[in-house]
N, C-alpha and C positions, 0 to 999 in steps of 0.2 A: 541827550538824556530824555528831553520830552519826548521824541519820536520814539525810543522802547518804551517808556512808559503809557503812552499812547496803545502801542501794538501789544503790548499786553496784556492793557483794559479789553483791547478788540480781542483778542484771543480768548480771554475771561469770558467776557459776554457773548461771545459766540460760541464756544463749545457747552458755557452753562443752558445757552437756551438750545443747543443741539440732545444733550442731554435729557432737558425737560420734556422736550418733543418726541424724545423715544419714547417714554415714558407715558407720557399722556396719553389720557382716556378720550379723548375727542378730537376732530381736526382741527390742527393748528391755523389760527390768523394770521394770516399776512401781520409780518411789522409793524407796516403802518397804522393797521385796523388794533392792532395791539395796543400801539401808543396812544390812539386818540380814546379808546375807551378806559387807558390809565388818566388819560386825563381828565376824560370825564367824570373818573371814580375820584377824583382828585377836587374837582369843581364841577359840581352840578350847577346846573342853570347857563355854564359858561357858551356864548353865544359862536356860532360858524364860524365866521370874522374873530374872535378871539382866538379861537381853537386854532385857526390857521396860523395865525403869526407867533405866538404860543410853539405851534411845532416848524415853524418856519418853514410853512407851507405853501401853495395859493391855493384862495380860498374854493375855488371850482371841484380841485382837488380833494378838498375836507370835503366838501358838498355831496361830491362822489361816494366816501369813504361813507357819510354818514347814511345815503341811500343805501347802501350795503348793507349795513350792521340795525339797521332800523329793517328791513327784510328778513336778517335773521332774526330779528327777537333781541338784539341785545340792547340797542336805545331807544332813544325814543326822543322826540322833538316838540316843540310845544311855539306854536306863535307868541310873540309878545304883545300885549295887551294892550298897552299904548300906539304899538307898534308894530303894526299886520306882517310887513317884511321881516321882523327881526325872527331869528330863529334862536331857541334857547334847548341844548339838549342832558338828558340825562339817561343811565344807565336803568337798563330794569333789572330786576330781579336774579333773571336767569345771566345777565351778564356779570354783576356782584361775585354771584355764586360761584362763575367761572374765573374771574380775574384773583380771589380768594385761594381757591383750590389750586391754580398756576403757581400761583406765586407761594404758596405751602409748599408746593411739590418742589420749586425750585431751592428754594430754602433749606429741603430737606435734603437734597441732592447736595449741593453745597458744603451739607454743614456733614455729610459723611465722607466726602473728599477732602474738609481742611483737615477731619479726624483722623486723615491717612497722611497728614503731611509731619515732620517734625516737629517741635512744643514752638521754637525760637521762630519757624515759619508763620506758624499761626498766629503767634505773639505780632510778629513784625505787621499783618496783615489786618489784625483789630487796630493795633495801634496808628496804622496808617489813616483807618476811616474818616478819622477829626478832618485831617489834610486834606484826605480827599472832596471831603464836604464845602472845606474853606475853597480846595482849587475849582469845586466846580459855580460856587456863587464868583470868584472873581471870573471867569470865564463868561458866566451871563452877565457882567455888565457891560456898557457898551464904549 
């Protein structure tokens, strides 16, 4: 049971962000660069080192990701003040803008494919959320 429920969640979230992508007005990001700037949109100020284990990454890795997206205009990183090594980053502007407009367009895409599904489908599929919420906090503890 967990393994289809599993494959899916993976089916869900893959053709929703296949979907998205057709759709979208701009090029899409890499995954990874995807996730770190939800997380950043998530927690501002949250530091490399955080962000790495956070996405259960290594941190060279994030350090990489964030050279990237700090190139394109989307974050931006700030030293810490106490502390010259520490690195603390946040979203700018144009990446707000864009992670906003994504996640609209996904949402809209979404909510006109449950519109094509059956009442009892869709029924089943709000009423899962709670679960799904609860399965994924026990899932992150350790």
């Amino acid at each position: 049971m967990a393994a289809d429920f599993l494959a899916a969640l993976s089916a869900v979230r893959r053709t929703a962000r296949r979907a998205t992508r057709q759709t979208w007005f701009a090029d899409p990001l890499p995954v990874a660069q995807g996730e770190l700037l939800r997380l950043v949109l998530a927690q501002p100020g949250i530091s490399v080192a955080e962000a790495a284990a956070e996405l259960r990454l290594a941190p060279n890795t994030v350090s990489t990701l964030v050279g990237r997206l700090v190139t394109q205009g989307l974050l931006t990183r700030h030293r810490g003040l106490s502390d010259g090594r520490s690195v603390f980053l946040a979203v700018t502007a144009k990446a707000h803008k864009r992670i906003v407009d994504y996640r609209d367009l996904r949402a809209e895409l979404t909510q006109a494919a449950m519109a094509q599904l059956p009442p009892e489908d869709v029924t089943a599929l709000v009423n899962a959320v709670p679960a799904m919420q609860r399965l994924a906090a026990r899932l992150a503890q350790p």
